[in-house]
N, C-alpha and C positions, 0 to 999 in steps of 0.2 A: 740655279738647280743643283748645280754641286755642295752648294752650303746646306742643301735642305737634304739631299741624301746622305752627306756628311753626320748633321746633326740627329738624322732620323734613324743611323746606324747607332751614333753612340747616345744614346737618349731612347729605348725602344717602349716605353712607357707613351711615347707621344708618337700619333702617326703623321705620315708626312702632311698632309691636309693641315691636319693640326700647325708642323712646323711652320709649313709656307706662311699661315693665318701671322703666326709670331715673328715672323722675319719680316715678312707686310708692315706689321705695326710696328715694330722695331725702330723700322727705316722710317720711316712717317715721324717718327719723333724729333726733335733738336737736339742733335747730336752734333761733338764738338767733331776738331778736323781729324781726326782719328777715329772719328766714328764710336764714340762712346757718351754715355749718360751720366753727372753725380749721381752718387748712392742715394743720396737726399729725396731724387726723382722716381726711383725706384718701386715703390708702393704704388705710386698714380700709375705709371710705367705700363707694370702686372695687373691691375685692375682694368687696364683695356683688355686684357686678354682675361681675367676672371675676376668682374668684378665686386665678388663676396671678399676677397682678399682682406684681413685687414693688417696694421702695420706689424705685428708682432710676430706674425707666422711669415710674412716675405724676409723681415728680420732674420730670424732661426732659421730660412732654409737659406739666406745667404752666407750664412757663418759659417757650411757647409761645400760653400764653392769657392776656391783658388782662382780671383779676378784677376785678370791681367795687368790691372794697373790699381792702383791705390786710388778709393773714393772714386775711380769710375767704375761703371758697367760698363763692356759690349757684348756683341749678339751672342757669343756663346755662354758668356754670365750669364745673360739673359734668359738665356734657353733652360741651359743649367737649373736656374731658379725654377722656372717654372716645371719643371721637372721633378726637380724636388716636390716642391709640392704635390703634383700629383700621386707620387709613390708614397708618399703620405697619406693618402686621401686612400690610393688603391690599400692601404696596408690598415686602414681602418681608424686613424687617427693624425690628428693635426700634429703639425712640424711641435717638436717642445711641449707636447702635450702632458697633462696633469699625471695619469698612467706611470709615464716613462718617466717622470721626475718624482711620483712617491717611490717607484722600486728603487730608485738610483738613492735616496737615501731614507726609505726607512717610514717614510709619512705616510700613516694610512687612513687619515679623516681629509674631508672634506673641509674640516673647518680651520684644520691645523695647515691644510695648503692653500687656501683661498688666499694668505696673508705673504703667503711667498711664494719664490719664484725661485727653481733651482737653475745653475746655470753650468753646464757641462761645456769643458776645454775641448777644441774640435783634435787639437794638437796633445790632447793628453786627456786618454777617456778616463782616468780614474781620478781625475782632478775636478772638483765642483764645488762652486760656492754656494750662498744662499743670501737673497736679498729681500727685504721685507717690502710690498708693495704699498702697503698705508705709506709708508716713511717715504719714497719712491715719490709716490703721487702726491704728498704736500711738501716735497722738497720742491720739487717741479711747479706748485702752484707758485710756492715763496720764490721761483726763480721768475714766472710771468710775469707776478705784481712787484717784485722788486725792479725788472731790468725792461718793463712795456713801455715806449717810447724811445729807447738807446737807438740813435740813429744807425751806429753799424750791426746792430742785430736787430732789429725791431722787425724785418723781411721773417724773421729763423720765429716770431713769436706771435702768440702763443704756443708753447710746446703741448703737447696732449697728454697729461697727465697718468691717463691710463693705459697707456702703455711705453716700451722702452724709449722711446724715441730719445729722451732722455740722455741715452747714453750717446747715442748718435750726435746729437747737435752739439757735445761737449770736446767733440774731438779733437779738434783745429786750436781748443785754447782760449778763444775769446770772452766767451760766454762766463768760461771760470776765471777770468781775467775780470771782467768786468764785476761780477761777485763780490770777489775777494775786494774789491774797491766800494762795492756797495756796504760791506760786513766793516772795512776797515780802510776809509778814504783816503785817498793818494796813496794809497801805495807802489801803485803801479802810474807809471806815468805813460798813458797811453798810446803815445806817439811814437812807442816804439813795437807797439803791436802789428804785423800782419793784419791788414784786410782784404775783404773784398770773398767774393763767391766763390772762389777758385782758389785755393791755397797751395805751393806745391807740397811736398814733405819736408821738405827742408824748413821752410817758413813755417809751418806746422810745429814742428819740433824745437823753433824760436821760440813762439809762445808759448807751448807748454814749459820751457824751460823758466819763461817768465812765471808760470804758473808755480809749478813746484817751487821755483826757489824763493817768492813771495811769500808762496804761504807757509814757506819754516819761517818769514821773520816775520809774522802776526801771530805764530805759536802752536800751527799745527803741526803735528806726527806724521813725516812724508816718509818713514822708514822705510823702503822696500818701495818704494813709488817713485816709476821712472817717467819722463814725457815720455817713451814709445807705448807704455802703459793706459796713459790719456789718449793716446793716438790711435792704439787699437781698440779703446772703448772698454775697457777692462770695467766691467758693470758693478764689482765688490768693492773695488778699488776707489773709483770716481761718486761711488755713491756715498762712503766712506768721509771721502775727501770735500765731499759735496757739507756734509754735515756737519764737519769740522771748522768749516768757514762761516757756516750760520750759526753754530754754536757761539763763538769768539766774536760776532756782530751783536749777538745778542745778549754775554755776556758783557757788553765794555765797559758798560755804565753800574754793573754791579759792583762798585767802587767805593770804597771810602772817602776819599778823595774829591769825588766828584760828586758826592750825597753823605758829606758830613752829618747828617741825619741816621744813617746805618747804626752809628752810635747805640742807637735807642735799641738794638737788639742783642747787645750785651746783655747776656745772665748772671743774677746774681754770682758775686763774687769772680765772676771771670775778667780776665785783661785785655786789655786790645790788642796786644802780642798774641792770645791765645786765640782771638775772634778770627785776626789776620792770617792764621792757618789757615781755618775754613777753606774750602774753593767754594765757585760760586755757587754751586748747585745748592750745597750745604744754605750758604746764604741765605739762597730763596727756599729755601727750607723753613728756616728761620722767622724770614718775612713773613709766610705766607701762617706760619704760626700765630705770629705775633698778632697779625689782623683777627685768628680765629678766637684767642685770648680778649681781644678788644671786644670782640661781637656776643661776647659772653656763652662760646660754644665749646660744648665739652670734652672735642673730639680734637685729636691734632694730629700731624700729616710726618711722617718717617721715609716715604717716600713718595714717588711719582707715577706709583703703579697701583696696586693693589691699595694703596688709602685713599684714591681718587676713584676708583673704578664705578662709587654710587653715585656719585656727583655731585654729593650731600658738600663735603667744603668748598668745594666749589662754585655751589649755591651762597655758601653763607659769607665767604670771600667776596663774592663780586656785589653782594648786598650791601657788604660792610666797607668796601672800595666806591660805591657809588650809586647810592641807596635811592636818590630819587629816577635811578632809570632801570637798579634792578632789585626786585622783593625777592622774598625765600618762600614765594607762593608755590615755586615747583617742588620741594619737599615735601607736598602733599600727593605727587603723580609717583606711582608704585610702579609702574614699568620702570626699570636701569634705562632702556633708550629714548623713551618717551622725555625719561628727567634728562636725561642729556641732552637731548634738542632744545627741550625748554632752556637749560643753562645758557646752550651758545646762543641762543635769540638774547638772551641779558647780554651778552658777552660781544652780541653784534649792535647793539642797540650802543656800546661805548667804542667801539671801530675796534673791538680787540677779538671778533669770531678767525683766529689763523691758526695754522698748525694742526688742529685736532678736530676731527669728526666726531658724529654720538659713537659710531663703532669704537674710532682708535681709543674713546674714551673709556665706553665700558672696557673693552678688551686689556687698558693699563698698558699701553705701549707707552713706554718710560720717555724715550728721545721727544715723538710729540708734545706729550705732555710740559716734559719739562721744558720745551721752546714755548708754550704757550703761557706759562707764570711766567715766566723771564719777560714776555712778550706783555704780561697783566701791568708788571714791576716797571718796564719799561715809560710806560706808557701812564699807569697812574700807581706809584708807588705811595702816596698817601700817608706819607712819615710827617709827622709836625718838626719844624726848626730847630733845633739844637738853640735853649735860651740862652742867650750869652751873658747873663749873670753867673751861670753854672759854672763849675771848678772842672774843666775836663784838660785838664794839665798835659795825660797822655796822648791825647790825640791832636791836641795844637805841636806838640812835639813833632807828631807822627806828619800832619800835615806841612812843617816848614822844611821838611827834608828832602824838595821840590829838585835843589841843587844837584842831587845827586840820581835825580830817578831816568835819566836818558843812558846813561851806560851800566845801571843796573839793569833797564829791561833789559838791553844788549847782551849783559853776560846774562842773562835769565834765558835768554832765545837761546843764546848760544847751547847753554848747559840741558835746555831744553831738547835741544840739536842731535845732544849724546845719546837722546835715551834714556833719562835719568828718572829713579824713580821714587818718589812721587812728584809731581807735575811741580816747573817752581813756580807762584806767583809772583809772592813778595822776596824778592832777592833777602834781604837781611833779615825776614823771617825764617826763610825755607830752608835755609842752610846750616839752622843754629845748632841744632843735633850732630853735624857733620856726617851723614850720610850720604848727601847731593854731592858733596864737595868730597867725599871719599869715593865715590864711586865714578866721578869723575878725572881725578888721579888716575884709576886704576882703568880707564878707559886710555886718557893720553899717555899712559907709564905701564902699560898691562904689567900686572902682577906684582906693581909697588905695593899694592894695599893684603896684610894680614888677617884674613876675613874672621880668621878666628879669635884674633883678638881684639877685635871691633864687637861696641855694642850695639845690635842692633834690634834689642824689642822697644817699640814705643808702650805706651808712651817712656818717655826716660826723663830722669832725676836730672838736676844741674850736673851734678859731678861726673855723672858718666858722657853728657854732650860734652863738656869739656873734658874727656879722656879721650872722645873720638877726634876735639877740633884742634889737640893737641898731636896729634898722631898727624892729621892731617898739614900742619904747620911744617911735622919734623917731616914729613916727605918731601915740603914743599925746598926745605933746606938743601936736602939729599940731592936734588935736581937746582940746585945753585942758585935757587929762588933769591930774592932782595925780600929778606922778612924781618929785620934787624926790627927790634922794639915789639913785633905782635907775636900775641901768643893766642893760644884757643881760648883763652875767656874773652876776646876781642872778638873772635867769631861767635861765638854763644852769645854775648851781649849784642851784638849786631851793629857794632860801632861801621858806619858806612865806611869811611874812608879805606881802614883795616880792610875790611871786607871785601871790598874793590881790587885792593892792591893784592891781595893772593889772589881773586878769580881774575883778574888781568892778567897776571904773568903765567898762570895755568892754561888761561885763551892763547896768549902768546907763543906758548911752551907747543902747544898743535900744530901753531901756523906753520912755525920754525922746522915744528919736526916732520912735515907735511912737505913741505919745499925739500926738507934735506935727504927725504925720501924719493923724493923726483929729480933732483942732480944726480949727475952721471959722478962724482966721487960721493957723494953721501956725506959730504963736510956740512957743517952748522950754518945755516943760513944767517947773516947777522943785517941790521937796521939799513948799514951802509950798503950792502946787497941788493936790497929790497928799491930802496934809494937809486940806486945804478942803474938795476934793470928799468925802472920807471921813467928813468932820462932818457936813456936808451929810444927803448921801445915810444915817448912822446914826441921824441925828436923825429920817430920814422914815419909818424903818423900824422904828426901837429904841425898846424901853419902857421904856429910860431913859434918860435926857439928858447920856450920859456922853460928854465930847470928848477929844482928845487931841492936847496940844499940840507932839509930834514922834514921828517914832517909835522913838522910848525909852520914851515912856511907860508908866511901871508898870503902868498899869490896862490894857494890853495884855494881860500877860499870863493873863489869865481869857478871852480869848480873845471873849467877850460883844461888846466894841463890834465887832471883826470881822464876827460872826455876825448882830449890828444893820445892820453896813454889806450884806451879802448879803441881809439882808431888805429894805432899802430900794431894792436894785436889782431885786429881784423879790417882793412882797409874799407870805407865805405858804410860801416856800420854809426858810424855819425853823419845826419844832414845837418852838414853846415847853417841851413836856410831856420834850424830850429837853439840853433844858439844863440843865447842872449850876450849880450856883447855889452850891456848894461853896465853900473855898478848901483843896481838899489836893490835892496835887500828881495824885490820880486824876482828881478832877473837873476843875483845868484844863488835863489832857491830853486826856481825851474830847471836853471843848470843841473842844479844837486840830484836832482829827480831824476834827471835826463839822465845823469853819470850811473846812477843806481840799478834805473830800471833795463840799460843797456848792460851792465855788468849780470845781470840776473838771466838776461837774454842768453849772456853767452856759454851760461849754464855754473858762476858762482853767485854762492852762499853768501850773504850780505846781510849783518844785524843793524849799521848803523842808518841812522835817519837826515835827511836831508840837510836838517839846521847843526848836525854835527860836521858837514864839510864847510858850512856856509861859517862858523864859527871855527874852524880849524881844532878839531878837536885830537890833537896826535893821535892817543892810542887809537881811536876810530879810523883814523886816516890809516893806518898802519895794518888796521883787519882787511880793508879795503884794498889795498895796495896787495898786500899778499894774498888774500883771496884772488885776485888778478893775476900772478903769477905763478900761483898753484896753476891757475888752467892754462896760463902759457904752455908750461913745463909738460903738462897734460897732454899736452895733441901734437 
């Protein structure tokens, strides 16, 4: 009786009748021993007490109550909510309604808000994002049919497309953990994920650390994106990040490398230096031309929006990709959405109906779209073989340079890391201009670089890239660099080794100067350092007494004294029961995975890949190692 006159004084929207009815059904629920409910439960919850409710509006009016405890309800959230609601209802409009998000920025059609959703900070009213709902609801499709059967989510799926929930079931981590391995396998070695229904924050903030620092080494932009971010369901953020992860799945195979066949879309007189600029989009640009070329069609595609919006190449694309299952009969239906429905019925008849609706189609929403060629290219890219009587001199070149592409991606990620701009793909492409690799100085060296006398309009002549990768050389001196014999036509030409050895000592030159900003004198952290600390800290943690007297060390690669040093910075963070004790190259790759995906847990930055510890690859060993010591030094 006192909780109901309690709650009926501070709540007077609701009469006591009312209350008692919500405290009744409250208690009737399975509530843990504290008497509270996950948020998860929430919706079913409030639909005993109104059940028109749908998930979106008990959503929004919770984002508006101060819970007492993280991811639960109890009876006063509870009350709360419903409360909310009501004064909603009494004030003539639902929680987050259409109204109160066109004034708050400016939309005043129907048609321009049905596509979004604005979302107001409860902690900052003049702060609001905007998030597109097509993109939304077929990210969320691509998360059901990617991740339907995952044993430890498969309870959490299907998520309901049409509305936020989305942002909800992403918070704990998992979900985007398992993604990001769907997009880009093994990444994450899963065994070091948090499970189970009940996460607490701590464990939560595990795997989003997993989360975040995974997805900087497959190449997404996590700037400004922290795990409390993912935790509190930051809906701009994680939709964002959502994208970025199916982007990079979808583009992997857009490769040269991997479809020696790309070849065939070189344009006259251009080079495969100048193709290997392209990013992918460009690419399927390309492709997607080159089929409409083939089909004898006189129309060609510059973008992902408005040259798709009729659906006319799209017709003649999937005609010309797989003609006995689809004709260019729908180029005769004069409705835009008509013809697009007919399109995706061709486009489901080859298992490729994903990513876009007839809406998202007319309307030229660019992201769909371009997930759905990517997804055509995927799937049936339809290149004939590169004949190998053919003189393709440059590209047998381009392909035997196999040796060198595991610590270019690495410094690719890394450089990627800074914020560098434009995006790198191909390490010894991207950097020939010396703009990535200038900009990148003056990130680790603020204000080495002379903006003003850098050139910087593309496109640019020989002589001026090498004015810039000369410039870049001599900075790299100034800071004591080992550059004896290269000079900036070594980087414009793209000689790898060169190449390597200035973005190595430049990665290095961070680590270094990262640590020596975290030491209590601010002295130079040097190899032997780094070295010390890692015996150190293995010896206090590892159940064997194994050291390593550089890193080259053989007995690295079992990957064990790593896994010893990760234990001695946080005790318990290795189950013994999951290390391989092996010596075959399965058990000290698992190892490797093991070591990786527990360093990323504990919230460092990690570019190298598992066969770099399994093969003792120093300078990798070396990013690792002091990545590891950065977050000693940290906490």
């Amino acid at each position: 009786m006192a909780d109901i006159q309690r709650l009926a004084k501070k709540h007077q929207i609701l009469k006591p009748w009312d209350i008692e009815t919500i405290v009744n059904t409250f208690n009737s629920l399975d509530l843990d021993a504290n008497k509270g409910i996950e948020q998860r439960h929430l919706v079913t919850a409030v639909q005993k007490i109104d059940p028109e409710r749908n998930y979106d509006e008990v959503r929004n009016a919770l984002k508006n109550v101060e819970v007492s405890r993280p991811g639960m309800v109890e009876l006063d959230d509870y009350v709360a909510v419903i409360a909310a609601l009501r004064e909603a209802d009494a004030g003539g409009k639902a929680v987050g309604s259409k109204p109160v998000a066109r004034a708050f920025e400016g939309i005043t059609s129907d048609r321009a808000y049905e596509r979004r959703t604005i979302l107001q900070s409860r902690q900052n009213a003049s702060s609001a994002h905007t998030i597109n709902e097509d993109e939304r609801e077929e990210f969320t499709n691509h998360i059901n049919l990617a991740l339907g059967g995952d044993k430890d989510i498969d309870y959490r799926l299907p998520i309901d497309p049409h509305t936020m929930q989305i942002f909800d079931e992403t918070r704990d981590g998992l979900i985007l953990s398992k993604l990001i391995n769907y997009s880009t396998p093994d990444t994450i070695d899963e065994r070091v994920l948090n499970r189970g229904r009940k996460l607490s924050p701590f464990q939560i903030t595990e795997n989003n650390n997993v989360v975040i620092n995974s997805a900087k080494a497959i190449g997404c932009s996590v700037v400004n994106i922290g795990s409390q971010d993912l935790a509190e369901g930051r809906e701009h953020l994680i939709l964002g990040l959502i994208w970025q992860i199916i982007k990079i799945g979808l583009f992997a195979n857009i490769d040269i490398k991997l479809h020696p066949e790309l070849y065939r879309l070189l344009e006259d007189g251009e080079t495969l230096e100048d193709f290997l600029k392209l990013p992918a989009d460009a690419i399927l640009l390309r492709w997607f031309n080159y089929h409409l070329a083939a089909a004898g069609w006189g129309r060609r595609v510059a973008n992902f929006s408005g040259d798709i919006k009729d659906s006319e190449n799209y017709i003649v694309l999937l005609s010309q990709l797989v003609p006995s299952q689809c004709s260019r009969d729908a180029l005769h239906e004069r409705d835009p959405t008509e013809r697009a429905e007919l399109m995706l019925q061709g486009a489901d008849r080859i298992g490729c109906r994903r990513y876009v609706s007839p809406k998202t189609v007319v309307n030229g929403n660019p992201k769909l779209n371009l997930a759905f060629v990517a997804h055509l290219f995927n799937t049936h890219p339809c290149l004939e073989p590169l004949e190998e009587s053919a003189d393709h001199a440059e590209l047998d070149d381009f392909l035997f340079r196999d040796e060198y592409d595991r610590e270019a991606r690495a410094f690719a990620l890394w450089l990627n890391s800074l914020g560098v701009d434009p995006f790198v793909n191909y390490l010894f492409e991207d950097i020939k201009d010396g703009l990535v690799l200038l900009q990148a100085f003056d990130k680790v060296f603020p204000g080495s670089v002379n903006w003003r006398k850098i050139n910087t309009r593309r496109p640019m002549m020989r002589f001026k890239q090498i004015e810039n990768t000369n410039t870049a050389v001599d900075i790299g001196k100034d800071h004591r660099f080992s550059l004896v014999g290269i000079q900036g036509a070594d980087i414009t030409d793209g000689v790898p080794t060169l190449v390597l050895a200035i973005v190595w000592q430049l990665m290095r030159a961070n680590i270094v100067q990262t640590l020596a900003s975290l030491s209590t004198d601010g002295r130079e952290v040097t190899d032997r350092d780094m070295i010390d600390w890692a015996n150190r800290t293995a010896a206090a943690g590892g159940s064997s007494a194994t050291r390593i007297r550089s890193f080259s060390d053989p007995s690295l690669a079992s990957a064990r004294f790593l896994l010893d040093v990760l234990n001695g910075m946080k005790p318990g963070i290795v189950d013994p029961q999951l290390v391989a004790t092996g010596a075959s190259d399965e058990d000290l790759k698992l190892n490797a995975k093991y070591a990786i995906s527990i360093a990323r847990k504990l919230g460092a930055t990690i570019f190298l890949l598992p066969e770099d510890i399994v093969e003792v690859k120093p300078k990798m060993i070396l990013t690792f190692i002091g990545s590891l010591m950065a977050i000693a030094h940290n906490r």
